[in-house]
C-alpha atoms as one frame of an Amber mdcrd trajectory, in Angstrom:
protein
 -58.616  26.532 -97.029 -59.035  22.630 -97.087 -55.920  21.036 -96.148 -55.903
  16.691 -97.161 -54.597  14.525 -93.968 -52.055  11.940 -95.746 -53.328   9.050
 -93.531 -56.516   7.704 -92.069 -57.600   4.010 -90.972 -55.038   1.690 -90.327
 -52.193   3.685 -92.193 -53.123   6.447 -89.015 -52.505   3.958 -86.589 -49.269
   2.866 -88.144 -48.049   6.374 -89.101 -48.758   8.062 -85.451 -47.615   4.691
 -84.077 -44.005   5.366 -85.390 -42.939   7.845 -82.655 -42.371   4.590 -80.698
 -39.428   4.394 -82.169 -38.193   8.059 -80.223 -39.904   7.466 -77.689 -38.801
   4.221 -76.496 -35.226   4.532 -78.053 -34.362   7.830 -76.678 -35.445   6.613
 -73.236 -33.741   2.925 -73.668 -30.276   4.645 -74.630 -30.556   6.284 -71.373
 -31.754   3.639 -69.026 -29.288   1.403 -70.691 -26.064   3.228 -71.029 -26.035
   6.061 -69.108 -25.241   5.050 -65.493 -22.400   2.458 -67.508 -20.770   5.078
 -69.477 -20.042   7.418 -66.079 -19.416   4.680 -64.036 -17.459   3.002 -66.342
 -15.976   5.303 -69.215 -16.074   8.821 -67.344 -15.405   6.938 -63.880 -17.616
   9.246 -61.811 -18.078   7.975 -58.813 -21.590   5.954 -58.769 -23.087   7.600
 -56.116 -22.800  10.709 -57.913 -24.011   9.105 -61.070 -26.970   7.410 -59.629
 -28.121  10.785 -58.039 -27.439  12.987 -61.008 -29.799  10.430 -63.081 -32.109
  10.361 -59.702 -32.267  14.465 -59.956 -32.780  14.968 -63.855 -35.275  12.299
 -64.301 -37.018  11.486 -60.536 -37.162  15.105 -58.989 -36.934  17.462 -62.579
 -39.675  15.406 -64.145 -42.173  15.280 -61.260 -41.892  19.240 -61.678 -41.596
  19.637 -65.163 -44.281  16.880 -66.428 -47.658  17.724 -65.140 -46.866  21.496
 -66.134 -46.539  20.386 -69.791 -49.283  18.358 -69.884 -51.836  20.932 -68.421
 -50.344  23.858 -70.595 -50.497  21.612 -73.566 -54.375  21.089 -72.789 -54.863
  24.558 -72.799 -52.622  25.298 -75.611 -55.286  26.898 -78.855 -53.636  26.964
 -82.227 -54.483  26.693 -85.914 -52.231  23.533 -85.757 -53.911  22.173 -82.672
 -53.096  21.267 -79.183 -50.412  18.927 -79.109 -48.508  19.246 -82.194 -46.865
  22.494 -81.544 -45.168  20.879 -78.386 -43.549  17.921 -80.812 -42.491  20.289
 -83.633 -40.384  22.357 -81.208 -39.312  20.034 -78.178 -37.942  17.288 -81.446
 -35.081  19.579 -82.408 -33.980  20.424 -78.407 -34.051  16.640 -77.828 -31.012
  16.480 -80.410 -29.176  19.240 -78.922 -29.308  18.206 -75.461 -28.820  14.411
 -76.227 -25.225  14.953 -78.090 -23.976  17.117 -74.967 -25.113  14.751 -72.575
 -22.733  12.177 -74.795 -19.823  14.392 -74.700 -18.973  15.437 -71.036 -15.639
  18.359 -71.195 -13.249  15.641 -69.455 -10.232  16.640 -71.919 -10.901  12.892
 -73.565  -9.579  11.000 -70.561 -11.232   9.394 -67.405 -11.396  10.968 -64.619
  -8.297  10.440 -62.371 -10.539  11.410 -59.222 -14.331   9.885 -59.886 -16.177
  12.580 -57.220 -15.917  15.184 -59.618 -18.703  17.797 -58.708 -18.100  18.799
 -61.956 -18.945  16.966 -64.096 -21.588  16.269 -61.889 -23.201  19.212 -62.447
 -22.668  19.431 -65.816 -24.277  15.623 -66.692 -26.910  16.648 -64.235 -27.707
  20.040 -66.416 -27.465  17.879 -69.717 -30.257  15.424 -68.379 -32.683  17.581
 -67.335 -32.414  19.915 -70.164 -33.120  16.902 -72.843 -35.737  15.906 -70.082
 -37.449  19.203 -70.710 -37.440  18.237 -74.270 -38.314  15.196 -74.198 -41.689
  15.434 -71.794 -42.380  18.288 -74.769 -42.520  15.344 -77.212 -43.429  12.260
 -75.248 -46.274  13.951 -73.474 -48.718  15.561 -75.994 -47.886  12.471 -77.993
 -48.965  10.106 -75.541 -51.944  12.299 -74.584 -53.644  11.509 -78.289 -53.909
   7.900 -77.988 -56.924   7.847 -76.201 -58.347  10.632 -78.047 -58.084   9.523
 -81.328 -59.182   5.653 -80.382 -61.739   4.387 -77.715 -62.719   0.695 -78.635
 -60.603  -2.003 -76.990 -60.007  -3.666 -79.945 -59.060  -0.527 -81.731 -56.693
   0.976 -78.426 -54.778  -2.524 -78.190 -54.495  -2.688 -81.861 -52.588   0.748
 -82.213 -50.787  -0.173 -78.372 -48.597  -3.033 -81.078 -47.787  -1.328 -83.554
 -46.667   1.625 -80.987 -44.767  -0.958 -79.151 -43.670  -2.812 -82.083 -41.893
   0.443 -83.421 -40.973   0.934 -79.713 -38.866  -2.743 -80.638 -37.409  -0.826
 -83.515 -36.424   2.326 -81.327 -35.338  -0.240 -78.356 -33.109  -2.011 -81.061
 -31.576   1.214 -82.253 -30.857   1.972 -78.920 -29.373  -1.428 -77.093 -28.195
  -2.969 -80.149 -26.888  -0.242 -82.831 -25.754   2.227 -80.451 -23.037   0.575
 -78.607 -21.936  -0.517 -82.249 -22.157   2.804 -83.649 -19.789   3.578 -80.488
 -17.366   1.072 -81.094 -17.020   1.487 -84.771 -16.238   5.605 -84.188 -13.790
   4.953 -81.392 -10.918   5.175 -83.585  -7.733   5.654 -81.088  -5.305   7.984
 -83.427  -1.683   7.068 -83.292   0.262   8.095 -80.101   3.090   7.372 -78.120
   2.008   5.467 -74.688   5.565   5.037 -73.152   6.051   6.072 -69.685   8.889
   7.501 -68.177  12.056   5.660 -69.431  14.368   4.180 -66.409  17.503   5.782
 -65.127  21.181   4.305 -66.327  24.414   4.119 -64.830  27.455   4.552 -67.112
  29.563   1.461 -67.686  25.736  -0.553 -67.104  24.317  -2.554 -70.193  20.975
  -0.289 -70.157  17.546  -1.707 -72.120  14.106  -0.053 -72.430  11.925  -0.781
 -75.032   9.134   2.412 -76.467   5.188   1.762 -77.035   2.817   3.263 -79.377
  -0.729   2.579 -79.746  -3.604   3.478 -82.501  -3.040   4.030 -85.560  -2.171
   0.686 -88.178   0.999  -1.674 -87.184   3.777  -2.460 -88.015   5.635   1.255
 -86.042   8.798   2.484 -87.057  10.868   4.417 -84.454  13.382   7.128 -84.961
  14.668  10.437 -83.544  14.050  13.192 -84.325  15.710  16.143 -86.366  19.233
  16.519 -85.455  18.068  14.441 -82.297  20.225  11.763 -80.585  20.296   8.858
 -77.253  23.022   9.427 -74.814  26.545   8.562 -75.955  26.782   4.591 -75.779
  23.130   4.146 -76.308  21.036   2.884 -79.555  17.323   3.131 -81.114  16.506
   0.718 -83.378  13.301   0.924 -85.611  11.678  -1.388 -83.315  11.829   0.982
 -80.175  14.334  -0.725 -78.274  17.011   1.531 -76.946  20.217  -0.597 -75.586
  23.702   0.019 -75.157  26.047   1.251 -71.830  25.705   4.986 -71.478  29.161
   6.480 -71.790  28.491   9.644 -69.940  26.620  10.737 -67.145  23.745  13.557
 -66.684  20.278  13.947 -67.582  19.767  13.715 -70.986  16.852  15.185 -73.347
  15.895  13.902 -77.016  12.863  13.468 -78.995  11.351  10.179 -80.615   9.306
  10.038 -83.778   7.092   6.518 -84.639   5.680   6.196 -88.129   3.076   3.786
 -88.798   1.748   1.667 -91.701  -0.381   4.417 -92.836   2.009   6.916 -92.823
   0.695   8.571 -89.855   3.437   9.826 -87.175   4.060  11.572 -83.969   6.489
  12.553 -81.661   7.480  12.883 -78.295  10.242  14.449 -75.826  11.512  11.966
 -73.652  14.391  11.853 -70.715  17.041   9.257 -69.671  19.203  10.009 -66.480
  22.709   8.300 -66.157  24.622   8.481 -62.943  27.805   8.175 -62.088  29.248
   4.324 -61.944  29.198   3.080 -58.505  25.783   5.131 -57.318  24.140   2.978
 -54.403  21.328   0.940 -54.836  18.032   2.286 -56.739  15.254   1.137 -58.850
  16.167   2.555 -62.137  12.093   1.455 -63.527  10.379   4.834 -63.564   6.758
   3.732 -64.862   5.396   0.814 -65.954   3.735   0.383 -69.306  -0.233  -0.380
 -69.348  -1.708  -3.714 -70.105  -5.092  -5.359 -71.660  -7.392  -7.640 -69.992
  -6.777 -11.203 -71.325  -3.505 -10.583 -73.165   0.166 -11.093 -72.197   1.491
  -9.136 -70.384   5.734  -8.718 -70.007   7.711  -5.579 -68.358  11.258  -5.939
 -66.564  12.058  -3.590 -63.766  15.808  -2.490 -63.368  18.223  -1.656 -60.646
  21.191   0.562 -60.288  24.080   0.003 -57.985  24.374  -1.557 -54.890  25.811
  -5.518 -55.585  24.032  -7.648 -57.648  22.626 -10.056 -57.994  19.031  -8.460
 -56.393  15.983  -9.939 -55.254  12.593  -7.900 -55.730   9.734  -8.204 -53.777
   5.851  -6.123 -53.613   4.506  -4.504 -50.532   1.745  -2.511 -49.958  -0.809
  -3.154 -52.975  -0.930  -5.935 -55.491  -0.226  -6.592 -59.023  -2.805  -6.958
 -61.543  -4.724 -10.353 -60.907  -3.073 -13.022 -63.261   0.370 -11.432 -63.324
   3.279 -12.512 -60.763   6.917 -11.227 -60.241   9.897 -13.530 -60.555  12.043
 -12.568 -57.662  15.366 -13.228 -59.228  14.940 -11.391 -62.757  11.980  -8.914
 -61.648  10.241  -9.461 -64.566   6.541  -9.000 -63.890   4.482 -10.960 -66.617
   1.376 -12.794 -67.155  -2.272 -12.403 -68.402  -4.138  -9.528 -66.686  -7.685
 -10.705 -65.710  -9.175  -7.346 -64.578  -9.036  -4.042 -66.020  -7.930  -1.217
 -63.200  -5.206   0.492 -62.230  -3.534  -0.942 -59.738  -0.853   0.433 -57.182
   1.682  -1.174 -55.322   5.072  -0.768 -53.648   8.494  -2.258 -55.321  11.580
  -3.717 -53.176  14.965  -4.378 -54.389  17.601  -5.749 -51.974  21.066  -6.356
 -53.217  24.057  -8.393 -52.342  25.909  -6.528 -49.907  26.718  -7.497 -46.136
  24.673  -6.140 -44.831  22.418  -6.115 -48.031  20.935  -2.788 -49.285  17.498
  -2.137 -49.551  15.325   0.304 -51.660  11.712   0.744 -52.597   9.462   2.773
 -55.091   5.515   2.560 -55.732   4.526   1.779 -58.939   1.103   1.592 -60.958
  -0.094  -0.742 -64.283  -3.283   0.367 -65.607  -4.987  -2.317 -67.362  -7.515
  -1.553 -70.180 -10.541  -3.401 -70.486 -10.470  -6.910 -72.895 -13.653  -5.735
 -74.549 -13.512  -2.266 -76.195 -16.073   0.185 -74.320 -15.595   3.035 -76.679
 -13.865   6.383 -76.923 -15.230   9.584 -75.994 -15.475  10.874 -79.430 -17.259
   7.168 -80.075 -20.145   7.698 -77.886 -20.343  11.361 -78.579 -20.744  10.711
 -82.568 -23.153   7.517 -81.465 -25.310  10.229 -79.573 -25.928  12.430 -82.459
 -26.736   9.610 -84.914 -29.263   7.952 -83.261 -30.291  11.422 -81.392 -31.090
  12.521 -84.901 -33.041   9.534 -85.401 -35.081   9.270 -82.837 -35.950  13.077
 -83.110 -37.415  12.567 -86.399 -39.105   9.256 -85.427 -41.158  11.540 -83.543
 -41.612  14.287 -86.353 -42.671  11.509 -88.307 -45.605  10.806 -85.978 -47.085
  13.976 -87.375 -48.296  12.614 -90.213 -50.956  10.107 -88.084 -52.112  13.142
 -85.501 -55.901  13.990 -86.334 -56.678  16.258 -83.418 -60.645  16.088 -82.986
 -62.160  19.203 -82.992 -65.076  18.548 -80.470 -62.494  18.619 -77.766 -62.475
  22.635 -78.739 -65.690  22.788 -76.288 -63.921  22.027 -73.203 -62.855  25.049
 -71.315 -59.409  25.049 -70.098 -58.479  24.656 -66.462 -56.474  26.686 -64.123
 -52.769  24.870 -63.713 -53.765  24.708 -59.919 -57.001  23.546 -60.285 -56.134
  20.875 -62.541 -53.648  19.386 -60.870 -55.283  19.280 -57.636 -58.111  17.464
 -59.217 -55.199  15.045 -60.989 -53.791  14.394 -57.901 -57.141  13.726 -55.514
 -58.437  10.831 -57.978 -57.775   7.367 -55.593 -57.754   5.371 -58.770 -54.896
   7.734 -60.883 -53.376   7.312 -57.626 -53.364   3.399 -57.540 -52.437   3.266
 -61.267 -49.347   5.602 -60.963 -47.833   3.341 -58.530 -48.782   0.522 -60.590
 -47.226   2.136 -63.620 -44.025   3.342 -61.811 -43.153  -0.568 -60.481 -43.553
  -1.542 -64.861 -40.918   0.852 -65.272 -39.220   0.682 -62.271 -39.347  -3.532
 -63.762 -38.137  -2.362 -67.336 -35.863   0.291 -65.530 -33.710  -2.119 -63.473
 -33.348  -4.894 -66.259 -31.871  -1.920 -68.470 -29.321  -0.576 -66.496 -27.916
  -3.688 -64.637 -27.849  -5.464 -67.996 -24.174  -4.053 -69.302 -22.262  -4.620
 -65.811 -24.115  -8.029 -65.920 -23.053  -8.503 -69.325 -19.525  -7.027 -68.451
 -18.802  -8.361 -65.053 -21.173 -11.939 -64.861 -20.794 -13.100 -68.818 -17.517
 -11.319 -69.547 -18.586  -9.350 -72.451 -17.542  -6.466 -73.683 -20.164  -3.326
 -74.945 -20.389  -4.631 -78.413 -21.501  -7.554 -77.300 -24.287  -6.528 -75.434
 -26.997  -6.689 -77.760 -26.053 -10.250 -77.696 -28.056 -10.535 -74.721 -30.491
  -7.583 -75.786 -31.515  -9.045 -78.819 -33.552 -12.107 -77.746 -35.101  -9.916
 -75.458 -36.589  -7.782 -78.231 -37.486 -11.086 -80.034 -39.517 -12.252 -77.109
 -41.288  -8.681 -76.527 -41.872  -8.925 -80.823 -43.046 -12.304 -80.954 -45.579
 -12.685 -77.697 -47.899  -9.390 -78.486 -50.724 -11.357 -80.007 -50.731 -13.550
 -77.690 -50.940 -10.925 -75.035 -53.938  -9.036 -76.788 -56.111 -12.225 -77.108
 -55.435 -12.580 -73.433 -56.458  -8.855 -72.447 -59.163  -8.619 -74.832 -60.403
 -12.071 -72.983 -59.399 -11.162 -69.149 -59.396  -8.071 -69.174 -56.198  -5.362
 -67.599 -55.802  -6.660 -64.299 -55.336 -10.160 -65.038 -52.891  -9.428 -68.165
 -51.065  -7.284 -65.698 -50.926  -9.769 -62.716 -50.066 -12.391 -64.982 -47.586
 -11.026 -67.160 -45.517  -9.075 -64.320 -45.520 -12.363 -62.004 -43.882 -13.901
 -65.195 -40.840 -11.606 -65.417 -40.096 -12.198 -61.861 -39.826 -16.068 -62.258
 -38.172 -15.324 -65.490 -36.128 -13.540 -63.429 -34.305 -16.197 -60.993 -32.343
 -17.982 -63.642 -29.972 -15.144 -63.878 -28.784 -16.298 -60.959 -27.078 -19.273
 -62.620 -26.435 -18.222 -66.053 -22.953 -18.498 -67.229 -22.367 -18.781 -70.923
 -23.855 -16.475 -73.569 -26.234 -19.227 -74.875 -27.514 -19.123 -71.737 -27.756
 -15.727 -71.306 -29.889 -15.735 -74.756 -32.222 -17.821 -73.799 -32.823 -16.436
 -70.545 -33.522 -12.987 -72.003 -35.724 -14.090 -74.556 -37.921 -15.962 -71.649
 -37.804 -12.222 -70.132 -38.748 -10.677 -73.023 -41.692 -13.136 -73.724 -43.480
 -11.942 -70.608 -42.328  -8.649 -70.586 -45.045  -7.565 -74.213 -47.850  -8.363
 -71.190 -47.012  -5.423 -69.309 -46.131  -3.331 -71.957 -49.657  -3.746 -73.587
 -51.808  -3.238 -70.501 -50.151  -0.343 -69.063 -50.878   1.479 -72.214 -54.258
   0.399 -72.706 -54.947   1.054 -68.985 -53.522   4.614 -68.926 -56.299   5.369
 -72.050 -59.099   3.903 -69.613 -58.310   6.186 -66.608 -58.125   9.031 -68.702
 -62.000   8.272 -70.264 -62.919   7.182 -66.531 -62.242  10.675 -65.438 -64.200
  12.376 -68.409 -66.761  10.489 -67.556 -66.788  11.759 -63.802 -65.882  15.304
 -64.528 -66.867  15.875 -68.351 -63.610  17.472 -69.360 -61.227  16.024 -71.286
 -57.570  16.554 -69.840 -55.200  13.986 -71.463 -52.334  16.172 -71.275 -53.020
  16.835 -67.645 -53.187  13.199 -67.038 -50.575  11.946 -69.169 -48.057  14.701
 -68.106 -48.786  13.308 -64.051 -48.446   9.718 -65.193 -45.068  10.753 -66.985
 -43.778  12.438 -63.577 -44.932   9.625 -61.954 -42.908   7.234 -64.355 -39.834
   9.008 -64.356 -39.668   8.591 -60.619 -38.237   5.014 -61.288 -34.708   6.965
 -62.283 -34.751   8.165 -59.137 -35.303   4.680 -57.707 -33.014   2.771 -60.080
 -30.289   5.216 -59.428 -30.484   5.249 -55.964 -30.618   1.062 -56.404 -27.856
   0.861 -58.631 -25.886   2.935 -56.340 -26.540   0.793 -53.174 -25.893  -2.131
 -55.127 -22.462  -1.465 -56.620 -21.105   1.418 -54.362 -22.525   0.487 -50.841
 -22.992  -3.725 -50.921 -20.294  -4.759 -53.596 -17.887  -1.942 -53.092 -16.978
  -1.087 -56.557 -14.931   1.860 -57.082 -14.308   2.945 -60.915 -10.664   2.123
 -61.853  -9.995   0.512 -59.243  -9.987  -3.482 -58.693 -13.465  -5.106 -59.044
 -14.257  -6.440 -55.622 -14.848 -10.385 -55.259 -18.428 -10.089 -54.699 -18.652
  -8.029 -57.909 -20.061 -11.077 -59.924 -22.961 -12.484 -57.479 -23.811  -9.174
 -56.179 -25.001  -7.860 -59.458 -26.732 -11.364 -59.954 -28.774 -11.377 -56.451
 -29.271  -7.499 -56.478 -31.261  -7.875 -60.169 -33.207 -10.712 -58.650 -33.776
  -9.274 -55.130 -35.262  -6.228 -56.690 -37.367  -7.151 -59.635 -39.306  -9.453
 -56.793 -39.391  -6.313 -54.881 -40.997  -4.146 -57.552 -43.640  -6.809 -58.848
 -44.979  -7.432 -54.949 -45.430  -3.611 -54.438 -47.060  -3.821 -58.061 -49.548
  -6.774 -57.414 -50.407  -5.121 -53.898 -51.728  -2.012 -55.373 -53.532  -3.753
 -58.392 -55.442  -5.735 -56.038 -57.212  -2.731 -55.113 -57.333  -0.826 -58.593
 -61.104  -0.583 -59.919 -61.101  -0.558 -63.083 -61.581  -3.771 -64.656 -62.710
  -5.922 -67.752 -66.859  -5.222 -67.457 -65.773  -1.353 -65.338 -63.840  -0.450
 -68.270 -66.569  -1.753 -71.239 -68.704   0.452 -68.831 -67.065   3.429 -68.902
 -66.342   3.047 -73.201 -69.942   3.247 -73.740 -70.826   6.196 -71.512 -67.620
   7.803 -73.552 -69.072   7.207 -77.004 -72.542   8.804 -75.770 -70.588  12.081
 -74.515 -68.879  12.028 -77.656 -71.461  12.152 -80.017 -73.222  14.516 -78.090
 -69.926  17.199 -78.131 -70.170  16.207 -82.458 -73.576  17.193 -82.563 -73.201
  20.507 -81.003 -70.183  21.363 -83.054 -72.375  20.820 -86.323 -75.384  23.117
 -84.892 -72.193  25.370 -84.446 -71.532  25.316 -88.196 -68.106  23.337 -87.265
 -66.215  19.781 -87.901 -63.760  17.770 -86.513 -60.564  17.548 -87.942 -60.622
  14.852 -90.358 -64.511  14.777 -89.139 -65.398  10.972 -90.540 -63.931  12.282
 -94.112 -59.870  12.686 -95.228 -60.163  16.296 -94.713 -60.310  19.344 -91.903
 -61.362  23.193 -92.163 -58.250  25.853 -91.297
């Protein structure tokens, strides 16, 4: 049975070149939001963050990689090698990627962020889309240098792979937080805390709060419900009066809003007895918003008035104050975080009574960073996406049949020999410090963005997007260079470029600045992305020329291992950074080095990873005329293996015509 291909030429090298868009998206969602949505949303402690993302991708993957790639050399099947790996590892990306996105916290932060867990359970999450992802990425990347040897022809197909991989990036930095914002509805619900205590005979005021749903609110009791005897609710949630009787009184209040949504709630007022000594009647504190007014008057019982309040032990949230005389505490929030702190009242009397009681405000965020159910419906959009990205990649895959010949290795055997080349060795470590490069800008970008620019996560791609335009707009310019120079000048030059790009983060304050600056970054950035790819299909030849077996999965599954050490790195960096030198603790107040620690720890590293990177390609062999060299000798050996197939009676798939034999 003669089965037609869909695609051949240039349409090939478009159609397998669209699983960029999974590829690179699936991996920039992670790299970019992950460590910011427990550190930030969840508010698991970073260290534990950092190592869960250091344990799924750095230790999981330098296990689970090279085992896929040398059982997906050795996999025989009517479909071929690699494409039974895609077909089933696309649909376990999905699953694993939604969980990941929807951690069982009950739909709250965490109120304590070393939660083990949790922990454990983002940890499982990771490594399990990990798993499926390696299935995907892997056997993919192994048939780039299969189905292309030339120069021209690998660094043609390297753009349009990385030009989808703009596409999947985009998805992934720009649309995703958007998706996440625009499904973070917050439903309608009561948000009042306790209400304060009254004394009968006492003019008593409190005032009810509602959030979500669509204002204006209309308050009410409930059913045969009623305030204490001398007390009033009006429809704008203000309950006032003198309480005529004393006890502890139970009722429950209903808000409507302008959607005709409503809920309820039981609440509790406790009156004493006229003449009780001095007390704070405030109970709880309502919650605030970064950048908005913020108003809330604490009340006394008792003792002789008129009082004077004071705070000990904590602080208020930064840009509020306390009048001493009226203890109102108002003012415009600058931070989000809860913060704690201790309330004294001292009355009148001779000598003057005294009384304290800690209190809390938590403070939202001024920029919206999503809801659980937000990032959970974000995951499974672009999760399906990027799932059938890859699918999609299908349709270009032309596995040649005169790879057929090579007897597969032993797992041992193969890795052994994988792992004893000097020049794999040298290009793995160059590899890791690209990623390690691409890594770090990723996953500091959001608390940069956050904390530096104060933006919230919609804003983001903001900053993102330039970048993309730079990487878009700069990979001709890039191929004329490594088609003239060669990989290890394209690689020296372009990774010394993002480092100077780098230092003017130092100093940017205003979003127009930030724009430019990432674009810059961006610009240099296509450089490494097109010679690490075109250099990973030259090692892989180099070694079939020294050992006559062709073992892309095997090499590509070590090189992904390798790669995905830089989680472990940039976790373990992004851990020291915030946790260890800045001190930032999730919900609590952001420390005063928050803003230039991020700034110095993004430079101080990316200079870090690019001298380790230009130290080991000093010494890597393969060069401009080495790697025209070894192309030649590959083309021989490959026309030899196409010759014995035919004496055989047999064809490559696709074999020079639009067909293959089943």
């Amino acid at each position: 049975m003669k089965i037609s291909l869909p695609f051949t030429g240039r349409a090939q090298k478009v159609a397998f070149s669209i699983g960029g868009i999974g590829e690179t998206g699936s991996y920039e969602v992670i790299a970019t939001f992950l460590l910011f949505y427990l550190i930030e949303v969840v508010h698991l402690d970073a260290w534990l963050a950092g190592l869960s993302y250091a344990i799924a991708f750095g230790v999981w993957n330098a296990i689970n990689d090279p085992i896929i790639g040398v059982l997906s050399d050795k996999t025989r099947t009517r479909i071929g090698r690699r494409r039974p790996w895609i077909i089933f590892g696309a649909p376990l990306m999905i699953l694993f990627f939604v969980l990941l996105w929807s951690p069982p916290v009950g739909g709250a932060a965490l109120s304590e962020p070393w939660n083990i867990g949790i922990f454990l359970f983002v940890t499982l999450m990771l490594s399990g889309w990990a798993w499926a992802f390696s299935m995907c990425a892997i056997p993919w990347a192994a048939l780039f240098p299969q189905l292309w040897q030339s120069v021209r022809d690998r660094t043609e197909v390297t753009i349009y792979r990385e030009l989808f991989a703009v596409v999947g990036g985009a998805l992934a930095i720009m649309i995703f937080p958007l998706l996440v914002v625009s499904f973070s509805t917050t439903p309608l619900g009561i948000t009042s805390g306790a209400l304060p205590e009254g004394m009968v005979g006492v003019p008593y005021a409190a005032e009810l709060r509602a959030c979500g749903g669509e204002e204006p609110y209309v308050w009410s009791t409930g059913d045969g419900e009623q305030v204490p005897a001398g007390l009033t609710l009006d429809s704008g949630g203000r309950i006032s009066g003198s309480p005529a009787d004393a006890g502890n009184f139970t009722f429950v209040v209903e808000v409507a809003d302008a959607e005709s949504g409503a809920c309820s709630r039981e609440m509790n007022i406790y009156v004493m007895e006229e003449g009780a000594p001095l007390g704070i009647a405030t109970r709880s504190l309502c919650d605030g918003k970064a950048g908005e007014d913020y108003e809330a008057a604490l009340e006394a019982t008792g003792g002789k008035p008129p009082y004077v309040w004071s705070v000990t032990d904590g602080c208020l949230p930064y840009g509020t104050s306390l009048d001493s005389e009226t203890g109102t505490i108002s003012g415009t929030p600058k931070e989000k975080a809860e913060f704690i702190f201790t309330i004294v009242v001292t009355d009148s009397a001779a000598p003057p009574g005294e009384y304290s009681k800690e209190l809390s405000i938590d403070i939202a965020p001024e920029h919206p960073i999503g809801t659980f159910g937000g990032w959970t419906w974000a995951g499974l959009i672009v999760g399906v996406i990027f799932a059938v990205a890859i699918l999609l990649t299908l349709l270009g895959i032309r596995e040649r049949r005169e790879f057929s010949l090579d007897q597969p290795w032993a797992l041992g055997r193969s890795l052994l020999t994988t792992f004893r080349n000097t020049t794999f060795l040298r290009f793995v470590v160059i590899n890791l410090m690209t990623w390690c490069i691409f890594g770090w800008l990723a996953a500091m970008l959001p608390f940069f963005a956050l904390h530096c620019l104060g933006l919230g996560l919609a804003e983001v791609p903001i900053i993102f997007g330039p970048a993309m335009a730079g990487i878009f707009l700069s990979f001709i310019v890039w191929r004329k260079v490594y088609i003239s120079y060669g990989p290890k000048v394209t690689m020296a030059a372009s990774s010394i470029g993002i480092t100077l790009a780098f230092i003017p983060v130092l100093f940017v304050e205003a979003t127009w600045q930030g724009m430019i600056w990432a674009f810059a970054v961006g610009a240099v950035m296509s450089g490494v992305l097109l010679s690490r790819a075109v250099m990973a299909g030259d090692l892989v030849d180099a070694e079939e020329v020294k050992t006559g077996a062709r073992r892309e999965g095997s090499y590509y599954g070590a090189i992904c291992a390798m790669e995905k050490l830089s989680f472990l790195i940039i976790g373990v960096s992004t851990s020291l950074i915030l946790s260890t030198i800045i001190g930032y603790v999730p919900g609590e107040p952001v420390p005063e080095f928050m803003n230039m620690g991020i700034r110095s720890g993004m430079v101080g590293f990316m200079a870090l990873f690019t001298v380790i990177l230009l130290i080991f390609l000093s010494v890597y062999p393969i060069g401009k005329e080495k790697a025209t060299e070894i192309y030649e000798k590959i083309q021989e050996m490959h026309a030899a293996r196409v010759r014995q197939l035919e004496e055989r009676g047999g064809a490559r798939e696709g074999g020079g015509a639009d067909n293959q034999k089943l």
